[in-house]
Each structure stands twice: as C-alpha cells, then as structure tokens.
C-alpha positions as CSV (number, residue, x, y, z in Angstrom):
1,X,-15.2,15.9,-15.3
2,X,-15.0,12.5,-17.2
3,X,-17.9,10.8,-18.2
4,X,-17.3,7.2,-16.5
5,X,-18.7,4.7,-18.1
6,X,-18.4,1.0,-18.0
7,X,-17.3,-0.7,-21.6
8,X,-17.4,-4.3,-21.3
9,X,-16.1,-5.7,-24.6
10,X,-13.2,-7.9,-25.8
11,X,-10.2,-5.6,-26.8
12,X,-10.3,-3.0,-24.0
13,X,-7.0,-2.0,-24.0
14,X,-6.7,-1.1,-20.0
15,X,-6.7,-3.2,-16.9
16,X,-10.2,-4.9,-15.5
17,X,-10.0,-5.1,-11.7
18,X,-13.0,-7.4,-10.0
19,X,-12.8,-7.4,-6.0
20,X,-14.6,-9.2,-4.4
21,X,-15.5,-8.7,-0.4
22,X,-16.9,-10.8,1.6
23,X,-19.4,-9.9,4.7
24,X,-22.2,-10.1,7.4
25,X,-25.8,-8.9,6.4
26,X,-24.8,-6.4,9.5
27,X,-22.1,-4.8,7.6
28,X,-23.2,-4.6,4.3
29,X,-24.7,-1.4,4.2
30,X,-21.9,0.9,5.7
31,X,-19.3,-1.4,3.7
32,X,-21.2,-0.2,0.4
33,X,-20.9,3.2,1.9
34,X,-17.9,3.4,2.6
35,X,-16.8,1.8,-0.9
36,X,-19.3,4.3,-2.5
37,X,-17.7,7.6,-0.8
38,X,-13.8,6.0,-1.6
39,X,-15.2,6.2,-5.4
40,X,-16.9,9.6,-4.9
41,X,-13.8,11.0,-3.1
42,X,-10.8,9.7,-4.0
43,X,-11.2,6.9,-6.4
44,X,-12.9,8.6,-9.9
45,X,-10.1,11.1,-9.3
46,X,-7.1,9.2,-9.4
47,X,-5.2,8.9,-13.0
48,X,-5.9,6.3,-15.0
49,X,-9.7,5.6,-13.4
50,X,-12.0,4.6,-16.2
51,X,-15.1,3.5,-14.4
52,X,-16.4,1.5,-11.9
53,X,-19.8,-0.9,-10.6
54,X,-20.3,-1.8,-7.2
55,X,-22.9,-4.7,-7.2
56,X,-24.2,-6.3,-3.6
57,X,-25.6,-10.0,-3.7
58,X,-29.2,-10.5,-1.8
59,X,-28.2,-12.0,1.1
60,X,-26.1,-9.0,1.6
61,X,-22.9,-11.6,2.1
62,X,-20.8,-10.4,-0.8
63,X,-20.0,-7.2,-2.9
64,X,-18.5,-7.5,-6.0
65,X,-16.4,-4.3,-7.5
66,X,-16.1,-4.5,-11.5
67,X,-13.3,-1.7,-12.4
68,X,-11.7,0.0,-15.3
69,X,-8.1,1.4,-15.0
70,X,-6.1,3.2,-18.2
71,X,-3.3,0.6,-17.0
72,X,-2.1,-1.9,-14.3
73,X,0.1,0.8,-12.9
74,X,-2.4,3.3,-12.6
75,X,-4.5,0.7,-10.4
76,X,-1.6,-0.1,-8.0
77,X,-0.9,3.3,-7.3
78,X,-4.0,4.5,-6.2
79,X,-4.0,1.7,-4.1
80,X,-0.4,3.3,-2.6
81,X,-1.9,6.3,-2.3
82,X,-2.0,7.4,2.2
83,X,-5.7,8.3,1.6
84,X,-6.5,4.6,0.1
85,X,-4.0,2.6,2.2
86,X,-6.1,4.4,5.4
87,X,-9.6,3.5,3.4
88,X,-8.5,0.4,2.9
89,X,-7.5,-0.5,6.6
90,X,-11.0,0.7,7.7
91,X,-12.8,-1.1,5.1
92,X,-11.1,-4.2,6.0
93,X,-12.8,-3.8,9.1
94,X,-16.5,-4.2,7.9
95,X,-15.8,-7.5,5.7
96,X,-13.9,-10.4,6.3
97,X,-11.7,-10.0,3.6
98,X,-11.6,-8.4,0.0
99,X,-9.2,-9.6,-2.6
100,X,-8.9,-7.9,-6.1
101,X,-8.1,-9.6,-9.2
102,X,-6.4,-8.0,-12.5
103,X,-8.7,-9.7,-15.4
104,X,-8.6,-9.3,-19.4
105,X,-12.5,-9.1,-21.2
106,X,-11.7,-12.3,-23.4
107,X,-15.7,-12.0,-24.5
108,X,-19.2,-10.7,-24.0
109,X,-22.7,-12.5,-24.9
C-alpha cells in the first residue's frame, strides 16, 4: 500500500480539497467516524488519493478535511462513485452541511 502523506508546499502539482462541515457537539463524534471509516474504506483506495487530515475544532462545531488528489478528476470521481454518493447522503445527515473547495498551496510559513 501507499504511504499517504500530507505535503503541504507551493508547487504540488495535484488538486488540494478542504471541506469543511459544520455540526452539533452531539454529532461530532460519529460524523468523525463515519468520515474516518469512508477514508479507511473507500477513500485511500480510490485512484488518484494522495493523503488526507481530518481535524475537529474544540467546540466540536466544525470538522475541517485537508486533501490531496493526483488531479481534479480523480477527486470528482470518487465522489461519483455508488459507495461515496450513499456515504455521502448519510453523512449529510450528522452535519448541517459540508461543502468542499478545490484550492492551490500558493505558500507555506
């Protein structure tokens, strides 16, 4: 298997996804979990996956996913895939929204 590992650095070549999603300190937990076994079970498998963070603020309102994809297309079609779209629907479930944005690494401090 790949080692996944995050790179965060001006000139990455592929695509940077940040989502962010938006809770209740009452789904929190099983919305990590269920983002955490997407990765484990689908995600890290799907061409073009780089790496991935998952990151949850302390008020347990907001979790922020930083990810790495080989290319924009590789992204969107794991996100087509039947096992995601039916992840996705349940997820949207715990949160009150997520919304993920393609970004480029412009620089790092």
């Amino acid at each position: 298997m790949p080692d996944h590992r995050l790179t965060i650095a001006p000139g990455f070549a592929g695509q940077t996804v940040i989502t962010t999603f938006e809770m209740t300190p009452a789904t929190a937990h099983d919305l990590m979990e269920k983002l955490q076994a997407a990765y484990e079970e689908v995600i890290r498998h799907q061409p073009g996956f780089v790496a991935a963070g998952l990151h949850m603020n302390d008020a347990m309102t907001r979790i922020c996913n930083y990810s790495q994809w080989r290319a924009r297309e590789d992204y969107q079609a794991m996100l087509r895939t039947p096992e995601m779209r039916a992840r996705n629907r349940e997820i949207n479930t715990l949160c009150k929204g997520f919304e993920p944005v393609m970004y480029e690494v412009v620089g790092v401090v």
